[in-house]
N, C-alpha and C positions, 0 to 999 in steps of 0.2 A: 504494500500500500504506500501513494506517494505521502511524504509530510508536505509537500505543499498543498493536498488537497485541503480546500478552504479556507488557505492561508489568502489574508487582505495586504494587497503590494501598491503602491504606487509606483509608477514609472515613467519618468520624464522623456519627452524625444520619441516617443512609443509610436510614431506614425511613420520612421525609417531606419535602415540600417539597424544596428543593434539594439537598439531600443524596441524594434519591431518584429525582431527574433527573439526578443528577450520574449514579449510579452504574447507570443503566440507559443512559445514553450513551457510559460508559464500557464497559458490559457489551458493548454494541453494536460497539462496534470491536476488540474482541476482549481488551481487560484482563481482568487476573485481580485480583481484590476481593476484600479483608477489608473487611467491610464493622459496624458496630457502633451498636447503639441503644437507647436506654431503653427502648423499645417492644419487648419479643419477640414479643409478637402480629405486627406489622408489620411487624416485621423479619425472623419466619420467612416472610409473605408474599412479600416483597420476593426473598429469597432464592431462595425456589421460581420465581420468577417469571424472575428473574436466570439460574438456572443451567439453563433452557429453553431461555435465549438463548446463553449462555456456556457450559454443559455444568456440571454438579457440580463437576469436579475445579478449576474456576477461580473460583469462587465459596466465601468462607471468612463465617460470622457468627459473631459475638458480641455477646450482650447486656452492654452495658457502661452504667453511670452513670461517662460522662466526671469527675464531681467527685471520683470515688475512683482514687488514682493506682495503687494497688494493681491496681485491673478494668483499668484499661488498659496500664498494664503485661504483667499476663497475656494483654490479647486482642494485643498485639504482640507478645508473645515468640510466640504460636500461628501470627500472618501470618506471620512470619518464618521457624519452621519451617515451615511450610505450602509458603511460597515463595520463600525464602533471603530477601536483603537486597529489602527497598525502593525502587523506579522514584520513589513520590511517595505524595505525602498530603492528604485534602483533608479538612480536619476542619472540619466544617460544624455540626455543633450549637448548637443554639442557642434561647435561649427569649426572652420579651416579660417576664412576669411578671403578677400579679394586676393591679396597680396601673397599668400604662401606661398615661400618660393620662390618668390620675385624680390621683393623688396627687404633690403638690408633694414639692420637698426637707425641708420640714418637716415634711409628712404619711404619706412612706412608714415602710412599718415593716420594723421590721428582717428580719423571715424573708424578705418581700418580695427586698431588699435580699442578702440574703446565697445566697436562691435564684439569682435573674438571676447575681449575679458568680459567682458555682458554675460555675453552666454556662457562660455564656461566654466567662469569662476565668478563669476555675479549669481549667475542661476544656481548652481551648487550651495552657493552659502542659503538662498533665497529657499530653496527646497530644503535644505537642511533645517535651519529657523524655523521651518511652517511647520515639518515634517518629526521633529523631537519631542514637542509634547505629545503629539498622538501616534507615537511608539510603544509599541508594549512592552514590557520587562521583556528582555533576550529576545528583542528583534533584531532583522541583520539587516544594514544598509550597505547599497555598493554603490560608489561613482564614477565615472568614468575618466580617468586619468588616460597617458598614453606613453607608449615609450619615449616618445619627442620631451615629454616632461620629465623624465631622468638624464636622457644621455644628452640632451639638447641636437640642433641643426640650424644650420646658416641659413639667413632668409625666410628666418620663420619665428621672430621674435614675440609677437602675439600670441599663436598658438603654444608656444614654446613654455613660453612665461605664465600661460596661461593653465595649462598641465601642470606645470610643476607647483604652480597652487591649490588644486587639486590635492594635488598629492600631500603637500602640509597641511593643508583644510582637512584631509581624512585620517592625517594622524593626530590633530587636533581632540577633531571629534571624538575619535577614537578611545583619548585617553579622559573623555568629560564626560563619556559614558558609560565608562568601560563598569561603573558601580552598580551601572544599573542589568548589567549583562546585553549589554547593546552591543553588537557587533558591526562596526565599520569597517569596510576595506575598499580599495580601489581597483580594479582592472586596468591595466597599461597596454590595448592592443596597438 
């Protein structure tokens, strides 16, 4: 028998990429998702597609821009009444930005720059914040970090910088919850 049957996950970014494997493997063992994304188009997709597998009443969306702590705020107070306290969280969004790859530290520009950190270390902390009270004792949250945020690469100072806070953000958390049997960790694909 799975343990995630009936486990309640939130999961950010859930309308592509790994956020969209995450929660169709998750759909598949029987979790119940809130699941949330910039994309509505793709995220009502995902949804329909999800609650075929899992049934309506276990599938919750919401379009959220993780940079706005206000949206995520609201779409967790929604998971939460939807499906009282939180099993886990996997808050996976995440962007490259215009410039990856292209543009040195001297050459990115600032929207560039303040997009990337938006999403993936704005939104992380944003989902974190929202997502801590209504954890359960010995929930397990995962972020998505990346290898670019340990070993770093040229032309990618955004994304770069951006990861590797990530990665202090999850050991942070890590050690602020660890009393409560909260399990943080990070993924570095």
């Amino acid at each position: 028998m799975s343990t995630i049957k009936g486990k309640a996950i939130a999961i950010t970014g859930a309308a592509s990429g790994i956020g969209r494997a995450t929660a169709t493997q998750l759909a598949s063992l029987g979790a119940r998702l809130s699941l949330a994304d910039a994309n509505a188009s793709l995220l009502e997709e995902v949804r329909a597609e999800l609650a075929e597998v899992a049934g309506p009443e276990n599938i919750h969306s919401k379009q959220v821009d993780v940079r706005d702590r206000g949206a995520v705020e609201c779409w967790i107070h929604e998971a939460a009444d939807k499906f009282g306290q939180l099993d886990g969280a996997a808050n996976l969004a995440g962007v490259i930005g215009k410039q990856q790859n292209i543009a040195s530290i001297a050459e990115i520009d600032d929207d560039d720059w303040e997009f990337v950190m938006g999403v993936n270390i704005k939104g992380v902390l944003n989902s974190l914040r929202a997502q801590i009270p209504a954890l359960k004792d010995g929930a397990s949250v995962v972020n998505a970090a990346s290898v670019a945020g340990i070993i770093g690469l040229p032309n990618s100072a955004a994304y770069v910088t951006s990861k590797h806070g990530v990665v202090g953000l999850t050991k942070t958390a890590a050690k602020e919850l660890g009393s409560r049997h909260v399990r943080v960790n990070a993924v570095a694909p």
